[in-house]
Each structure stands twice: as C-alpha cells, then as structure tokens.
TIRO-2110 file (N, C-alpha, C; in Angstrom, 1 decimal):
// TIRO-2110
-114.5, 188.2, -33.6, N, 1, A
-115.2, 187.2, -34.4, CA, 1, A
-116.2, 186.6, -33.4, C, 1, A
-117.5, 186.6, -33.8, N, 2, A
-118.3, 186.0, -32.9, CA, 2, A
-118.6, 184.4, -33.3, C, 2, A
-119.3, 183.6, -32.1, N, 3, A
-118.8, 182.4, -32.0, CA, 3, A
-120.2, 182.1, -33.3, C, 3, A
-121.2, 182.6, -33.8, N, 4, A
-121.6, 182.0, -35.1, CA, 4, A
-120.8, 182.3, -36.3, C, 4, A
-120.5, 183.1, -36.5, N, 5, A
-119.2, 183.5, -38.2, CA, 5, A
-118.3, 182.2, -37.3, C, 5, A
-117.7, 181.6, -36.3, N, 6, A
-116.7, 181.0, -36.2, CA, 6, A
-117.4, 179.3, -37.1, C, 6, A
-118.5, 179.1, -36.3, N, 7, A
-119.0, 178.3, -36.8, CA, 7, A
-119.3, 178.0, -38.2, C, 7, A
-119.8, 179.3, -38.9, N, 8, A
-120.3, 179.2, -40.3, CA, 8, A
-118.7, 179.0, -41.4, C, 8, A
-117.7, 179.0, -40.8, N, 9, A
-116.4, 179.6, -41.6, CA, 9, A
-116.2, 177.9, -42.2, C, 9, A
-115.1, 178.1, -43.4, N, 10, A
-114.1, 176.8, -43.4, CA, 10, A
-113.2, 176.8, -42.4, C, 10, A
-112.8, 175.7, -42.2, N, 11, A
-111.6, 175.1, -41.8, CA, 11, A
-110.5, 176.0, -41.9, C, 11, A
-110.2, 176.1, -43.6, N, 12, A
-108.6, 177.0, -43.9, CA, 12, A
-108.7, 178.3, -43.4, C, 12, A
-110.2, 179.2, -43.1, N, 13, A
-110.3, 180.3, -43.1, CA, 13, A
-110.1, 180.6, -41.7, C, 13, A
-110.7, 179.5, -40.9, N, 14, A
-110.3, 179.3, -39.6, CA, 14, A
-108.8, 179.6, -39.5, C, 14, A
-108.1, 178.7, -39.8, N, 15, A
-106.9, 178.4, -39.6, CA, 15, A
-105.6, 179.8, -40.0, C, 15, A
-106.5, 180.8, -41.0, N, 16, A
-105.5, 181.9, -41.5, CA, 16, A
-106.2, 183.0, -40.6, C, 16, A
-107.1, 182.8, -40.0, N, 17, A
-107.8, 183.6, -39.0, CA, 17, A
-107.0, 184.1, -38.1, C, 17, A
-106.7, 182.1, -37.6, N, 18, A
-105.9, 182.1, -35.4, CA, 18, A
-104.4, 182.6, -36.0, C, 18, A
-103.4, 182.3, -37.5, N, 19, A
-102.5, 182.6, -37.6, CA, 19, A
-102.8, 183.9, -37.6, C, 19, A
-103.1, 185.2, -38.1, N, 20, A
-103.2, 186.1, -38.3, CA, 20, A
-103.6, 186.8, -36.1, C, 20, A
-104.4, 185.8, -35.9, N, 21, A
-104.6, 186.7, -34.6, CA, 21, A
-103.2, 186.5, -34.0, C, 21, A
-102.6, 185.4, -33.8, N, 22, A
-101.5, 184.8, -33.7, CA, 22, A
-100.7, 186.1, -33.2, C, 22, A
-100.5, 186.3, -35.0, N, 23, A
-99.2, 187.4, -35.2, CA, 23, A
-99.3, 188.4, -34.6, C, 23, A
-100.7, 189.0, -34.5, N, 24, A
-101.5, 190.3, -33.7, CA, 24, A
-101.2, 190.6, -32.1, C, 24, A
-101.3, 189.1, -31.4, N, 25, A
-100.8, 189.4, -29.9, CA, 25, A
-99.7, 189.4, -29.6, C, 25, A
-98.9, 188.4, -30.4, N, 26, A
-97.5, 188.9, -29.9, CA, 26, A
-96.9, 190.3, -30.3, C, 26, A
-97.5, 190.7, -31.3, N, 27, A
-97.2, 192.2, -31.5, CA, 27, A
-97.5, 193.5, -30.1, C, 27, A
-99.3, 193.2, -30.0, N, 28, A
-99.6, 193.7, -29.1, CA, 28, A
-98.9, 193.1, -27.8, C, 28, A
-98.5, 192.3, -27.1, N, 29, A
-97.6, 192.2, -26.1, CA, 29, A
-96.4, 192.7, -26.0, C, 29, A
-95.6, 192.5, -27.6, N, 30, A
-94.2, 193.8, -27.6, CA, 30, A
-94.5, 194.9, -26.9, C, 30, A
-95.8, 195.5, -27.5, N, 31, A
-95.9, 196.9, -27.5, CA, 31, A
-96.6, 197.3, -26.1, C, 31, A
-97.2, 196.4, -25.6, N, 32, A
-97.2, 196.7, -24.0, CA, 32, A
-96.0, 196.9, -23.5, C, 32, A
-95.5, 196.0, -23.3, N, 33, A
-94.4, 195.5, -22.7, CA, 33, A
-93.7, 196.9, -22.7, C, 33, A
-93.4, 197.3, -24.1, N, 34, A
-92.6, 198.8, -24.0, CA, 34, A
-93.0, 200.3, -23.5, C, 34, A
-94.6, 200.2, -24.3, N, 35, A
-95.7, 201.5, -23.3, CA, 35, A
-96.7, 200.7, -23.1, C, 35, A
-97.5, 201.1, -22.1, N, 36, A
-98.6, 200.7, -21.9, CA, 36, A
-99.4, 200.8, -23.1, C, 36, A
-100.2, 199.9, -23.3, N, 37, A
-101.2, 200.2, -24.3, CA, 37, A
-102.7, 200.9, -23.8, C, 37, A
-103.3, 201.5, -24.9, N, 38, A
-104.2, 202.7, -24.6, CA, 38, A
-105.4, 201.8, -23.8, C, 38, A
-105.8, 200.5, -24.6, N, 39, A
-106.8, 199.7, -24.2, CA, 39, A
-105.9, 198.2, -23.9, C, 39, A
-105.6, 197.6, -22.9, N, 40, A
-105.0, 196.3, -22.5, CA, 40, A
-106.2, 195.4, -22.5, C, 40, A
-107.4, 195.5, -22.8, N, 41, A
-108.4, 194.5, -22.5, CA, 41, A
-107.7, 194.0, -24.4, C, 41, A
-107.9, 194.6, -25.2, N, 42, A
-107.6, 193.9, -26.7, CA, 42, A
-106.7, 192.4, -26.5, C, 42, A
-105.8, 192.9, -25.5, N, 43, A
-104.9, 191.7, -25.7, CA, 43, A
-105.9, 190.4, -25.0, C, 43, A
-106.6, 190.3, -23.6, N, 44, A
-107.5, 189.3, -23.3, CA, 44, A
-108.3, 189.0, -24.3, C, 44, A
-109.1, 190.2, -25.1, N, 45, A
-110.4, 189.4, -26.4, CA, 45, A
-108.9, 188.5, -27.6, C, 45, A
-108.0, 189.2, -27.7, N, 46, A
-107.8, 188.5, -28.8, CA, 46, A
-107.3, 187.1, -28.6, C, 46, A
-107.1, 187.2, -27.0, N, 47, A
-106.7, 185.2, -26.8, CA, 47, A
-107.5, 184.6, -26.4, C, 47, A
-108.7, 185.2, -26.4, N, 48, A
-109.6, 184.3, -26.1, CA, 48, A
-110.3, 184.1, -27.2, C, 48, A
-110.4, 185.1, -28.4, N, 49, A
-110.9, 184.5, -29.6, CA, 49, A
-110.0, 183.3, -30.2, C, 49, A
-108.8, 183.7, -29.9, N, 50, A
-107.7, 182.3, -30.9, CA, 50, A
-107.9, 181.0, -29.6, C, 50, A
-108.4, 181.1, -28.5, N, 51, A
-109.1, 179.7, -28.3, CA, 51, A
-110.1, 179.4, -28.6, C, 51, A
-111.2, 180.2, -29.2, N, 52, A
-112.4, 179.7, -29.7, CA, 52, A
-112.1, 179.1, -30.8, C, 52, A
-111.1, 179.8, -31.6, N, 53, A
-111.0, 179.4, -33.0, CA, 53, A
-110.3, 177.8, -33.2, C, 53, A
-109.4, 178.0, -31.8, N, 54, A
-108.7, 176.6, -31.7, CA, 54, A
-110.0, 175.3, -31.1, C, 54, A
-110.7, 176.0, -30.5, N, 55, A
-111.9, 174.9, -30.0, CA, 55, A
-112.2, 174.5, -30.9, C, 55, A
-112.3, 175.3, -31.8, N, 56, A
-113.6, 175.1, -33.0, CA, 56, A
-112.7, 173.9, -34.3, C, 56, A
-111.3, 174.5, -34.3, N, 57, A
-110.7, 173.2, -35.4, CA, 57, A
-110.5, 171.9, -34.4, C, 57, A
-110.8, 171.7, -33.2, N, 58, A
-110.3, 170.7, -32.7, CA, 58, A
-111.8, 169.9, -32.9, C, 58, A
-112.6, 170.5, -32.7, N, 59, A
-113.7, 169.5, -32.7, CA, 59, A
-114.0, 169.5, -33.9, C, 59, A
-113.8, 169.9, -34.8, N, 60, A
-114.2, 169.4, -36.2, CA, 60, A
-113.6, 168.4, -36.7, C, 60, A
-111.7, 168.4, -36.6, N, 61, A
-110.8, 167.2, -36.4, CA, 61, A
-111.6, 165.8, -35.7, C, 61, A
-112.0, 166.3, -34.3, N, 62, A
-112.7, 164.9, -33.7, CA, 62, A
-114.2, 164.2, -34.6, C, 62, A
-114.9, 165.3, -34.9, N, 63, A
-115.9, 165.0, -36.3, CA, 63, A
-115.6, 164.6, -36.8, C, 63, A
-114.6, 164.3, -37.9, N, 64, A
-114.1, 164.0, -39.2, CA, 64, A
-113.7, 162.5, -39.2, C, 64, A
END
C-alpha cells in the first residue's frame, strides 16, 4: 500500500488493513522459521507497511 491510498483511506479501512497485515506476518514468520522463504524481503515491506498504517491512525487520533 502506498503512502497516498494510506492517506486517502477511512480510518476502519485502515484499521482492517494493519489487522489483516497483522495476521499475514506472523504467518509469514511461522513459515520462515520452518523453510526459508523464497523472498524474506516480504516480511521487512510488510512491517513496515503496518507502521505506516499505524503512523497514519495515530495522527489522525491526535487530529481529532
């Protein structure tokens, strides 16, 4: 997700976004953990997307 769709989104959509990426890395870390995975960079984008996404509801909280 790039950081304009992060900005243009709601709030809830945000929020079912970082849960869903959420679910996605710890999966992807099981599955390291057991084989290597084909591409290990996935796991870095996807935690760094669920902190942008977390940037992004924190400052709107402080907006509000």
């Amino acid at each position: 997700m790039k950081q304009k769709e992060i900005t243009q989104a709601s709030v809830t959509d945000l929020r079912a976004h970082e849960a869903n990426l959420t679910e996605q890395l710890y999966k992807m870390k099981l599955t390291h953990a057991v084989a290597p995975m084909e591409n290990p960079l996935q796991i870095r984008h996807t935690r760094r997307t669920i902190a942008r996404l977390k940037t992004e509801l924190t400052k709107r909280e402080v907006q509000a």
